[in-house]
BASE-933377 format. One record per residue (C-alpha): residue in one letter; x, z, y. Coordinates in steps of 0.2 Angstrom, whole numbers, plus 5000, padded with zeros to 4 digits. Each point is the difference from the previous one (the first is absolute). Last residue first. Layout:
% BASE-933377
aXZY/...
//
This chain:
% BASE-933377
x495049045090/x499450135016/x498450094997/x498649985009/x499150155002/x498650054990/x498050015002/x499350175007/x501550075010/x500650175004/x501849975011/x501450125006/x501349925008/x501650034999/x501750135008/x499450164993/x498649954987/x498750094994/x498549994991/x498950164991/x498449954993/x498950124989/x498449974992/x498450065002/x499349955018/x498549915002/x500549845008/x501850035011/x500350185004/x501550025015/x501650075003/x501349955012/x502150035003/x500849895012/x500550135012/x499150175001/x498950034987/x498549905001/x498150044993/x498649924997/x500249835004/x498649894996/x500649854991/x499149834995/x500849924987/x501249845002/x501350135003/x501749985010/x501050155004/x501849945009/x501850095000/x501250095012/x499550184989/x498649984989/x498950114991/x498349944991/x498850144993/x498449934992/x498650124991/x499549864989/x498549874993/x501049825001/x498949864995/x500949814997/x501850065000/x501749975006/x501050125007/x501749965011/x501550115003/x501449915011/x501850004998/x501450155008/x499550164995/x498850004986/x498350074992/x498750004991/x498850124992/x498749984990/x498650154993/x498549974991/x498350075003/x499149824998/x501149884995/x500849905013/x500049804992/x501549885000/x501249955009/x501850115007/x501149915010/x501450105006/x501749945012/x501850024996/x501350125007/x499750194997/x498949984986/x498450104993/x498549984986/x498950144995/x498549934993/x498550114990/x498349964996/x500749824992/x499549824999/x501649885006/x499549825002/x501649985010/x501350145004/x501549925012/x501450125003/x501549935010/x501850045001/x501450125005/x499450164994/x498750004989/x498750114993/x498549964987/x498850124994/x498249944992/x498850074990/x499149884987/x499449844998/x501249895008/x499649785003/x501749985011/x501250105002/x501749935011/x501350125007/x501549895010/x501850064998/x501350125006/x499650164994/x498549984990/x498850154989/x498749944990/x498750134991/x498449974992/x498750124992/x498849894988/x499949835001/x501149845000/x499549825005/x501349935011/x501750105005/x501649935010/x501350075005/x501449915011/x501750044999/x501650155006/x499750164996/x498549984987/x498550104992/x498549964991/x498950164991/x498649954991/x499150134992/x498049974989/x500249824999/x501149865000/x499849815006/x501249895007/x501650065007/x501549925011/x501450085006/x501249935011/x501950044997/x501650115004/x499750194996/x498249974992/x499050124991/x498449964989/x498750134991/x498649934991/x498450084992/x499049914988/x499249835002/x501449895002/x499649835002/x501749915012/x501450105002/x501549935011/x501650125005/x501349905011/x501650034998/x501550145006/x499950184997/x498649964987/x498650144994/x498549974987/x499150144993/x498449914991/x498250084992/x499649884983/x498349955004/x500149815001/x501250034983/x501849925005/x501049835006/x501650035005/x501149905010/x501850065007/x501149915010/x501650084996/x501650005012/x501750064995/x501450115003/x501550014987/x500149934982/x499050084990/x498450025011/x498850164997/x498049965002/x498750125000/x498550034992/x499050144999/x498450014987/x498850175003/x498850084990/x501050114990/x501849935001/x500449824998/x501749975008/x500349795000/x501949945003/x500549825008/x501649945000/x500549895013/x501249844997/x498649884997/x499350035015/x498249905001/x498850184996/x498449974989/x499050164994/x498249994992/x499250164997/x498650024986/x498350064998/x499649825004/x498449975014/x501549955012/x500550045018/x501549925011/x501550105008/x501449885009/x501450105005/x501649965008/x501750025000/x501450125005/x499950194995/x498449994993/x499150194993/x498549964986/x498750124995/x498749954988/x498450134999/x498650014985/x501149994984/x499050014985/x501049914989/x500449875014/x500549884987/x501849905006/x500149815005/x501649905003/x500649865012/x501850055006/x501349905008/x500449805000/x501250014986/x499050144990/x500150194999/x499150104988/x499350185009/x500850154999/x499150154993/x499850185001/x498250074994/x499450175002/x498450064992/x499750185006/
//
């Protein structure tokens, strides 16, 4: 196993140094105060700039994987970090208080937030998003996806790929999202989901207190919207075919094939052809 230990060279306004990846695959870097800008390269190297002078910085390349971490000398301190690495380089980025940025990652990517928004473009194969306090947002990823909120809005635009987001206190907003399977829950916020229902795939949505509205020019599905003091609106045509007791109904829109499950307890329940507008 190849193990390398180093500190990086300090300068007046911080770091600024580059280090081969030497066959590194994964970077994993933990924040304690600071934020992370992440940007992509075609070098098979990795860029790392900080702005605290007083911070050491120490790299740990073992195997396939480079960690960095910073360790202040004089007491607590907060690091900016910016790294630019290899576009397929797969990333491990956690801060407990700053926001997370990655912009052209095409490998798989792995972000958690304490204190901060999360933003992410790109990544492929796993992306798994969280954050306790912050927005997350996701635009052009593929492959199995995974965002988890506690008190922030959800937003995915232009997915390839199987989808599961859940909130607590905030909205989930998927856009241009083209997947056979959608799970997507929150207890206060409201679910937009746009984009096309694939024949035999599966999508369920749901929340307590916000309203649950589809999007989507042709809909083929077995259909079951439950709702407790809330409104069903569709701009298709439904035939009921069965209720269950209060607020509860199933019925086949088009031919069938896909699944639909929609339900809000305290908001309406809406199938639409052409989206809503949305506020600014």
């Amino acid at each position: 196993m190849l193990l390398l230990f180093a500190a990086l060279v300090l300068t007046p306004q911080g770091t600024d140094t580059s280090i081969a990846v030497r066959g590194t695959t994964r970077l994993e870097l933990s924040s304690a105060d600071g934020s992370i800008t992440v940007e992509t390269w075609n070098q098979n190297t990795v860029r790392v700039q900080t702005d605290d002078d007083d911070a050491r910085i120490d790299v740990d390349q073992s195997g396939r994987t480079m960690s960095l971490r910073a360790r202040a000398r004089y007491g607590p301190s907060e690091v900016n970090w910016r790294l630019t690495v290899p576009a397929e380089m797969a990333l491990d980025l956690s801060s407990q208080s700053g926001d997370v940025r990655v912009s052209g990652a095409r490998g798989e990517v792995s972000v958690s937030s304490v204190e901060g928004a999360v933003s992410v473009q790109g990544g492929a194969s796993f992306v798994s998003l969280s954050s306790v306090n912050g927005d997350i947002e996701l635009t052009g990823a593929s492959g199995r996806i995974q965002i988890s909120a506690v008190d922030g809005k959800i937003t995915l635009r232009g997915i390839k790929g199987d989808v599961k987001a859940t909130a607590v206190d905030g909205d989930i907003l998927l856009d241009g999202v083209e997947s056979s399977a959608v799970e997507a829950s929150t207890v206060d916020g409201a679910i937009e989901f746009t984009g096309p229902i694939r024949a035999g795939g599966r999508y369920g949505l749901s929340s307590h207190d916000g309203n649950v509205t589809v999007v989507s020019q042709s809909i083929n599905a077995e259909v079951t919207v439950s709702t407790f003091s809330g409104d069903f609106k569709s701009d298709y045509p439904v035939t009921l075919r069965e209720t269950h007791g209060r607020g509860r109904m199933d019925f086949t829109l088009g031919s069938g094939g896909a699944r639909l499950d929609l339900a809000s307890f305290d908001g309406t329940v809406s199938i639409r052809k052409t989206a809503p507008p949305r506020k600014p």
